[in-house]
C-alpha positions as CSV (number, residue, x, y, z in Angstrom):
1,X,42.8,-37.8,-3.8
2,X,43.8,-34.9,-1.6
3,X,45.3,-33.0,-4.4
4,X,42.1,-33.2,-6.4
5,X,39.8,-31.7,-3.0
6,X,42.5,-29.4,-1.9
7,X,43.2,-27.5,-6.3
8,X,39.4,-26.3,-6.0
9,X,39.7,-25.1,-2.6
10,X,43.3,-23.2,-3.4
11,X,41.8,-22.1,-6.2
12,X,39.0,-20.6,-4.4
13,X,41.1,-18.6,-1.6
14,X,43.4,-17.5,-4.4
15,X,40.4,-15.9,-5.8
16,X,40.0,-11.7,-5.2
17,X,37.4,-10.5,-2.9
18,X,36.4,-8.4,-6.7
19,X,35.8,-12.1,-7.9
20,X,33.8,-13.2,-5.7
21,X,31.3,-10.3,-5.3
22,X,31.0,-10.1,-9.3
23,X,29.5,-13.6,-9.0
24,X,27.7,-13.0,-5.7
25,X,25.6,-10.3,-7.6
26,X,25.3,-11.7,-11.3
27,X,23.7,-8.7,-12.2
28,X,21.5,-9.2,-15.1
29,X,22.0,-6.9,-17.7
30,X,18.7,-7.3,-19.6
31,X,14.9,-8.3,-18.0
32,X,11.2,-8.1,-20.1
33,X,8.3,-6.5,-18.5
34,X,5.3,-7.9,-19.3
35,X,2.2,-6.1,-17.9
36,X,-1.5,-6.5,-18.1
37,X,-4.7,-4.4,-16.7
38,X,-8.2,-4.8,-16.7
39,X,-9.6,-2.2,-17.8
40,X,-8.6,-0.3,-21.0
41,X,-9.3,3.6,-21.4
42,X,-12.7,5.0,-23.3
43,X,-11.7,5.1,-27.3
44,X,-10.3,8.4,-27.9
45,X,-8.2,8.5,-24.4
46,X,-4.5,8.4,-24.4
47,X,-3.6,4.0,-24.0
48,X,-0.2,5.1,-23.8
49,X,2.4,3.4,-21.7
50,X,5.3,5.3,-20.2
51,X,8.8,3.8,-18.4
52,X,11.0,5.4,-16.4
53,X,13.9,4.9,-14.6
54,X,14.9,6.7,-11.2
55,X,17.9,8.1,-10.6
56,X,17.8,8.2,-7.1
57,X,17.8,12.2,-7.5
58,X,14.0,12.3,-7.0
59,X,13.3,13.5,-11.2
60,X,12.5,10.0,-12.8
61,X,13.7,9.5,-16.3
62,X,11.1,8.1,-19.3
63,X,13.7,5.9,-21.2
64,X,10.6,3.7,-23.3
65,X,7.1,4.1,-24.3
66,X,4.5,1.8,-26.0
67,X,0.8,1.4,-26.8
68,X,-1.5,-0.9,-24.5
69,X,-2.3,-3.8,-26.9
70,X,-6.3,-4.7,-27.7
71,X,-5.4,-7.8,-25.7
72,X,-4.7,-5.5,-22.9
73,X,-1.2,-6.6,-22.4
74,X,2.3,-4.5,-22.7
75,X,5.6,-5.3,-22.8
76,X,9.3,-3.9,-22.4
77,X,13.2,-4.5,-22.4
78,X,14.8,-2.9,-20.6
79,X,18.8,-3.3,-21.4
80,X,20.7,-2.1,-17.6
81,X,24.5,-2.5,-16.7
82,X,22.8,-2.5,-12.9
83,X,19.2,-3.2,-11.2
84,X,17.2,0.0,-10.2
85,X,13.9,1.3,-9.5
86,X,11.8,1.7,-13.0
87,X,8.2,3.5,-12.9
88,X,5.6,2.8,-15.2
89,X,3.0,5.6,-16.0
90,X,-0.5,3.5,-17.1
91,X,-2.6,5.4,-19.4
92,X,-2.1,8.5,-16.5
93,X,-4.8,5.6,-14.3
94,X,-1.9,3.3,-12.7
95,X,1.7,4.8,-11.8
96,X,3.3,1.5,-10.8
97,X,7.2,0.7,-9.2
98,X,9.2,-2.1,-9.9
99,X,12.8,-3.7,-9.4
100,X,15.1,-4.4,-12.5
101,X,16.7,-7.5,-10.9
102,X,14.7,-10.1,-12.9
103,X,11.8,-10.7,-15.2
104,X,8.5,-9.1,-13.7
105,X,5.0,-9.7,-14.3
106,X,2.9,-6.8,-13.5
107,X,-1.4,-6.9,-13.0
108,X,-3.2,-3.5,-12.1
109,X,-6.8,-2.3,-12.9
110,X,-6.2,0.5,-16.0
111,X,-8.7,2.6,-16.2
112,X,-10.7,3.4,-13.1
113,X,-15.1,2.6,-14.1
114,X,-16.3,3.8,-11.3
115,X,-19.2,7.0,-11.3
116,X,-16.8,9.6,-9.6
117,X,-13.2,9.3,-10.5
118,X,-10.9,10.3,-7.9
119,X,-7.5,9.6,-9.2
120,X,-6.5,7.0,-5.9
121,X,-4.3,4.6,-5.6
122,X,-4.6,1.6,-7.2
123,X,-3.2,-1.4,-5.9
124,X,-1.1,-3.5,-7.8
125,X,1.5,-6.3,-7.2
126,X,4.7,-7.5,-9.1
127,X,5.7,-11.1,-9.7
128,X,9.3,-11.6,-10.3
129,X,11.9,-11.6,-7.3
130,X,12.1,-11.2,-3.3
131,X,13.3,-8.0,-3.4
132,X,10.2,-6.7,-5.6
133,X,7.9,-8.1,-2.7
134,X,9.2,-5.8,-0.8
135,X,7.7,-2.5,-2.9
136,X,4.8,-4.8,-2.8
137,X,4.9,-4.4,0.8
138,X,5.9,-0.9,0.9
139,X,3.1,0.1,-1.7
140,X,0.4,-1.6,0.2
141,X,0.9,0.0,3.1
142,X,1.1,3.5,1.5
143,X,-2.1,2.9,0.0
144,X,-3.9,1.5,2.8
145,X,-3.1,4.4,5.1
146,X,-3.8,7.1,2.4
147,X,-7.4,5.5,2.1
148,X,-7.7,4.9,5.9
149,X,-6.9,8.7,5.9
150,X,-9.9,10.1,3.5
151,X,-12.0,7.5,5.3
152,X,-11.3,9.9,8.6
153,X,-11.5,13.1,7.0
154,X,-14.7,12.0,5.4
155,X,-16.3,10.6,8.8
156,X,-15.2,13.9,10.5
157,X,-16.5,16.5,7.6
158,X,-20.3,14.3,7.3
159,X,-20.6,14.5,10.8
160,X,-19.6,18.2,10.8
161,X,-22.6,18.4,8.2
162,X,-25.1,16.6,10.0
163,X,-24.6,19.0,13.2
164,X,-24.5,22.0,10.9
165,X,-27.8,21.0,10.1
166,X,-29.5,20.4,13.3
167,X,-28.6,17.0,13.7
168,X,-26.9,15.0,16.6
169,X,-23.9,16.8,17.6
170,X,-22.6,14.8,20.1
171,X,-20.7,12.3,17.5
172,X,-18.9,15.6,15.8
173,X,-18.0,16.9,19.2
174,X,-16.4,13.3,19.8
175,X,-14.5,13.1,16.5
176,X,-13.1,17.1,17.1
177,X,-11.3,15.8,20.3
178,X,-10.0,13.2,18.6
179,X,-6.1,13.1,17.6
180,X,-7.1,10.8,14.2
181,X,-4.8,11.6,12.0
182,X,-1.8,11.0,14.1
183,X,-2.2,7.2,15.0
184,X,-2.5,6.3,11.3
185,X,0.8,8.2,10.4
186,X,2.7,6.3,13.6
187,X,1.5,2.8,12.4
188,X,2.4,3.7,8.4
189,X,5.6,4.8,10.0
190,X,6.3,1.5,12.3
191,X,5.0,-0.7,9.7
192,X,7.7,0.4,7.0
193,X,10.7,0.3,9.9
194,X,9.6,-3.2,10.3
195,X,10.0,-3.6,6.7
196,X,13.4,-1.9,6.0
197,X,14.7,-3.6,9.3
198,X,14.1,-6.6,7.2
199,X,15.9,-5.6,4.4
200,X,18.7,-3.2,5.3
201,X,21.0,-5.4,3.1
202,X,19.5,-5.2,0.1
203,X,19.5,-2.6,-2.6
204,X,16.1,-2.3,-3.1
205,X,16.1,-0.4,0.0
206,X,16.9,2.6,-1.7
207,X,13.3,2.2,-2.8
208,X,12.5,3.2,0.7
209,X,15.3,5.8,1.6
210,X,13.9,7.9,-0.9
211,X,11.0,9.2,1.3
212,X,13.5,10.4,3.5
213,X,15.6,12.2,1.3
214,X,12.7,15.1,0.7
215,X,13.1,18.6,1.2
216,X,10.4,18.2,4.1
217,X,12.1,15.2,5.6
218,X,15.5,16.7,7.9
219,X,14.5,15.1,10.6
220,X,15.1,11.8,9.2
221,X,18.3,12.7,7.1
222,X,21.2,11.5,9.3
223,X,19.0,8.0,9.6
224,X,19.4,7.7,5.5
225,X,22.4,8.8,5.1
226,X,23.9,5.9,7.6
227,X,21.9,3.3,5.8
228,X,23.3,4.6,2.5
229,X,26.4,4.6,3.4
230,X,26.1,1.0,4.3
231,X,24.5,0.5,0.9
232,X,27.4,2.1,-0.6
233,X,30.0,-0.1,0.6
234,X,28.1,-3.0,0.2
235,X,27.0,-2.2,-3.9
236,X,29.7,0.1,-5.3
237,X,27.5,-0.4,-8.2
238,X,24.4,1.1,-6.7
239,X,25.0,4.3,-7.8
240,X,21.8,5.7,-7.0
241,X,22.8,5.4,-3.5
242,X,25.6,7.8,-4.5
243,X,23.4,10.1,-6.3
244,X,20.4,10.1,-3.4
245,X,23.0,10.9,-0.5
246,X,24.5,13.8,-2.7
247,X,20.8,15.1,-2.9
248,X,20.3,14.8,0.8
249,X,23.9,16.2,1.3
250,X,22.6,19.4,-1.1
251,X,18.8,19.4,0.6
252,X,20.6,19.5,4.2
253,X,22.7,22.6,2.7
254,X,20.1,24.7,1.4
255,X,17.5,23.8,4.5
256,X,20.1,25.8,6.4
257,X,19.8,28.7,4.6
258,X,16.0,28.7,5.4
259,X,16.3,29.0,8.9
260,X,14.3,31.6,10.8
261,X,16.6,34.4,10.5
262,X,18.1,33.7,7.8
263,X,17.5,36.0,5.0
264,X,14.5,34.7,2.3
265,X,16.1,33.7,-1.0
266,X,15.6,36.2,-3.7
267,X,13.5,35.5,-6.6
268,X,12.9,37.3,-10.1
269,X,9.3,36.1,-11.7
270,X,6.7,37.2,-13.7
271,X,3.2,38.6,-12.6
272,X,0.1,38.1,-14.5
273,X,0.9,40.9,-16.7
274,X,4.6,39.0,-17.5
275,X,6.4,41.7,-15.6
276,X,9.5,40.2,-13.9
277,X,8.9,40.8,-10.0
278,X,10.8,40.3,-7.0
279,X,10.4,40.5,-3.2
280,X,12.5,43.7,-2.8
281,X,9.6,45.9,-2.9
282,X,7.7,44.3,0.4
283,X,10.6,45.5,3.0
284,X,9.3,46.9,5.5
285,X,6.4,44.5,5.5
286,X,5.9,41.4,6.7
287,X,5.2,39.0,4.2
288,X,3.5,35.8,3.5
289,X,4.5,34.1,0.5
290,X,1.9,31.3,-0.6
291,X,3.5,28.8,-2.9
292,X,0.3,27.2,-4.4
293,X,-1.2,25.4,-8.1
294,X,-4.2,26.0,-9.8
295,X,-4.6,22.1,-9.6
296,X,-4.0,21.8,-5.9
297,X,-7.2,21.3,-3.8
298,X,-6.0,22.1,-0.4
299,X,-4.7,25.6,-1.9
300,X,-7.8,26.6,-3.5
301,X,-9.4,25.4,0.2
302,X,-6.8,27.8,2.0
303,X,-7.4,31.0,0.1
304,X,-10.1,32.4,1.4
305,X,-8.9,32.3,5.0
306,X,-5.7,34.2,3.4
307,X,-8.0,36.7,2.3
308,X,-9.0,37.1,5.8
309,X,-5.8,37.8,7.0
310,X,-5.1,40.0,4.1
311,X,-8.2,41.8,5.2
312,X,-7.4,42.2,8.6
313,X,-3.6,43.2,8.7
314,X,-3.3,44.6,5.0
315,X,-3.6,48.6,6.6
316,X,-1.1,47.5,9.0
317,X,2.5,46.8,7.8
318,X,1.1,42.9,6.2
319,X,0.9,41.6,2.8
320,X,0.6,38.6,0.4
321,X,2.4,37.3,-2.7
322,X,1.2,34.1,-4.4
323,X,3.7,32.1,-5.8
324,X,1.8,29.3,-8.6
325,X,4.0,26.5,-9.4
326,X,1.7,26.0,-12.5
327,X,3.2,24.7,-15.6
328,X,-0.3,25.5,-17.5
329,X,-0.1,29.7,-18.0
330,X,-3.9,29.3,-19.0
331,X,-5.2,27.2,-16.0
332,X,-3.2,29.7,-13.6
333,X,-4.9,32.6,-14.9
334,X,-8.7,30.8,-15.2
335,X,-7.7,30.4,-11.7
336,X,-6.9,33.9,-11.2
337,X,-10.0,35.4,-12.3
338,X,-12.0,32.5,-10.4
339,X,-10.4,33.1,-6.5
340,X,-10.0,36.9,-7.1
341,X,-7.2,37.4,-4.8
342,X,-6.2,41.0,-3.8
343,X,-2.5,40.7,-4.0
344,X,0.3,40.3,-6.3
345,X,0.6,37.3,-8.2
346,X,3.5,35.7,-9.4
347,X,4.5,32.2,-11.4
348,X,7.4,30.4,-11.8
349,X,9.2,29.5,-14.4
350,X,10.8,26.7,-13.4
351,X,8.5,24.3,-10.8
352,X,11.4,22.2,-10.0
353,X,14.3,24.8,-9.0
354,X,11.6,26.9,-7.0
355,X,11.2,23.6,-4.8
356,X,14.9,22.9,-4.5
357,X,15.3,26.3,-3.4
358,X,12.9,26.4,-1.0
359,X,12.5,23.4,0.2
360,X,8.5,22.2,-0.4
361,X,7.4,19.2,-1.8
362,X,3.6,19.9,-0.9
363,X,1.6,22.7,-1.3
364,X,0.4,24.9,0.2
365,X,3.5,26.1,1.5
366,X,3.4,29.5,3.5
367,X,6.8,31.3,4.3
368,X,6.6,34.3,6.5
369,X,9.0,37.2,6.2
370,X,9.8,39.8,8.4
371,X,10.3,44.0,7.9
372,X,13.8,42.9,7.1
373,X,13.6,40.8,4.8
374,X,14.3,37.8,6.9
375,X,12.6,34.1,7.3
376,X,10.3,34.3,10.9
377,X,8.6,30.9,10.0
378,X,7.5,27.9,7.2
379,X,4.1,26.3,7.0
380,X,3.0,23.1,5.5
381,X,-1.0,23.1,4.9
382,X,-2.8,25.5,6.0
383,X,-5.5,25.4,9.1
384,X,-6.2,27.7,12.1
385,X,-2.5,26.8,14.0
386,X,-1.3,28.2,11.0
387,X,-3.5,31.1,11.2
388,X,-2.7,31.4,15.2
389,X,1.1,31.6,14.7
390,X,0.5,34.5,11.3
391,X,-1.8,36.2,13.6
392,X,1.1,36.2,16.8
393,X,3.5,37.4,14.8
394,X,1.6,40.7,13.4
395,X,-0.2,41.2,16.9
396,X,2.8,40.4,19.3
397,X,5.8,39.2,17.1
398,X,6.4,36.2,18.4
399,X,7.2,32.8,16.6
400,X,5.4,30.8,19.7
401,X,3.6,28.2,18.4
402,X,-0.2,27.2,20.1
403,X,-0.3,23.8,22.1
404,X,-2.1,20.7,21.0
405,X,-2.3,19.2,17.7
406,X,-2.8,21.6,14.4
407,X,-6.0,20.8,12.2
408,X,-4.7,21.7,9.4
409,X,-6.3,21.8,5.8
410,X,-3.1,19.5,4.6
411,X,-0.7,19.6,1.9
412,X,-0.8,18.0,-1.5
413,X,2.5,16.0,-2.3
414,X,4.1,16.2,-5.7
């Protein structure tokens, strides 16, 4: 009777530590998503279906497509040697996240019926595993704080109106003191540490890791970098762990190159006539390079304050180029010949590499160059700190930046 308890056991601690974590994981190597929304698009729009996968190198890759069925339901299989973050892309309505570690059921609204479209997140959940519960988490949070955001901003901007109008001022004088915007990000920000606290060991944390492995997230790189070592070791099969601290490892690298100082990275694009420019012919200047979109909001909001400083320090050793990241030639130049700005204009040709290489994933960004050719300073949104710390430079050169909290007109994130 011994003998037959103590084989099993033997056999067990004969077994290699490979062994045992190949059956700890059981990855599964196929899974079916079956999705459903509510609302369908007009007849004529696009009811097209896009999956992705990510990489972990922040460029998702579409791997399937399908058609939303007149039941309103979609479905995929996806065929995986290892679980990872997939995205699905609704009809252009829902852009949804998922983990590959089991079958998932997926409910989100479609198509958005309401009288004034404005393209916000939808909430949707996933059925399937614990580990999906946690982008379930993650997501909610993201979306409530992006809509307790535009709440804000719209409270502040109708009481702004009312006083502009001879209304009651005293509620807009409150809401200018306030620091609102601040206390929102904190609580996103303590709210998902709870969350990856919770699951550190798990790969799905990845999921989370990848909002600080940015270009405009250094402060947080040494953090992600621990926990993906950890993630490393603990999945050698993870391999977007490998790929996302190689990123980091390359952001960290070219973010050093960008320091005040340092001298800007030389470019070679076309201007609106498709004549190849490049920043050699502003030394001597200082510059300020505006990397906007003709589809980005907060740009179009920010030009004509440039204009002002155009204005104002153009006769004195200051000027502007614009740097679109458009991929639409025709919407760039529409909105060309709509803002009417005085300086050279320039586009990319490649949106991607001009991010990479200078670190923005929102726009506006502003870089500031010195006489020399070097980097004095880099802006994120645009607002009157912005505008304070332009203005020092030209008037006093300095890089001093004003007390108290910027009000800035923000960045849009790609």
């Amino acid at each position: 009777m011994m003998n037959t308890i103590m084989k099993p056991a033997l056999l067990l601690a004969l077994m290699s530590p490979v062994a045992l974590q190949a059956q700890k994981t059981a990855l599964p190597k196929q899974i079916t998503v079956q999705g459903k929304v509510k609302f369908a698009v007009p007849p004529g729009q696009p009811n097209k279906i896009w999956l992705s996968r990510d990489m972990g190198t922040g460029k998702p890759v579409v791997v399937d497509s399908t058609v939303l069925g007149d039941d309103l339901t979609y479905t995929f299989k996806i065929k995986q040697d290892h679980p990872g973050i997939y995205k699905l892309n609704i009809m252009y309505w829902d852009h949804i996240s998922f983990w590959s570690d089991a079958d998932v059921k997926i409910s989100s609204r479609g198509y958005d019926t309401a009288k004034m479209k404005m393209k916000i997140p939808h909430f949707y959940f996933v059925e399937g595993s614990s580990d999906n519960n946690f982008i379930n988490q993650m997501e909610l949070n993201g979306t409530n704080g992006y809509l307790r955001m535009i709440e804000e901003y719209n409270e502040e901007y109708f009481a702004k109106q009312h006083k502009e109008k001879g209304g009651d001022s005293a509620w807009a004088s409150y809401l200018a003191t306030r620091k609102r915007y601040n206390p929102l990000r904190e609580d996103a920000a303590q709210r998902q540490e709870v969350l990856m606290k919770i699951y550190e060991d798990r790969p799905v944390l990845i999921y989370a890791l990848r909002s600080m492995a940015g270009t405009e997230s250094k402060e947080k790189y040494a953090e992600a970098l621990t926990k993906l070592d950890n993630l490393i070791k603990k999945y050698p099969w993870l391999t977007e762990a490998k790929d996302m601290k190689a990123t980091i490892l390359k952001n960290k690298a070219q973010a050093m190159k960008l320091q005040p100082g340092q001298p800007v990275p030389t470019i070679s694009y076309p201007d609106e006539l498709g004549q190849v420019q490049g920043l050699e012919q502003y030394k001597g200047k200082y510059l300020l390079i505006d990397f906007w979109a003709s589809w980005c909001g907060p740009c179009r909001q920010a030009i004509p304050k440039v204009k002002e400083l155009y204005a104002q320090y153009k006769d004195k050793g200051f000027d502007v180029v614009s740097v679109s990241i458009d991929t639409d030639k025709k919407a760039w130049r529409k909105a060309m010949e709509d803002e009417k700005m005085p300086w050279k204009q320039l586009l990319s040709d490649d949106k991607d590499k001009t991010m990479e290489q200078f670190q923005f994933s929102g726009i506006p960004t502003l870089y500031v160059v010195d006489p020399q050719g070097k980097i004095v300073s880099k802006h994120t949104g645009y607002g009157p700190g912005t505008e304070a710390e332009i203005k020092a430079i030209m008037e006093k050169g300095t890089t001093a930046k004003p007390a108290g909290e910027r009000k800035v007109i923000p960045a849009m994130a790609m």
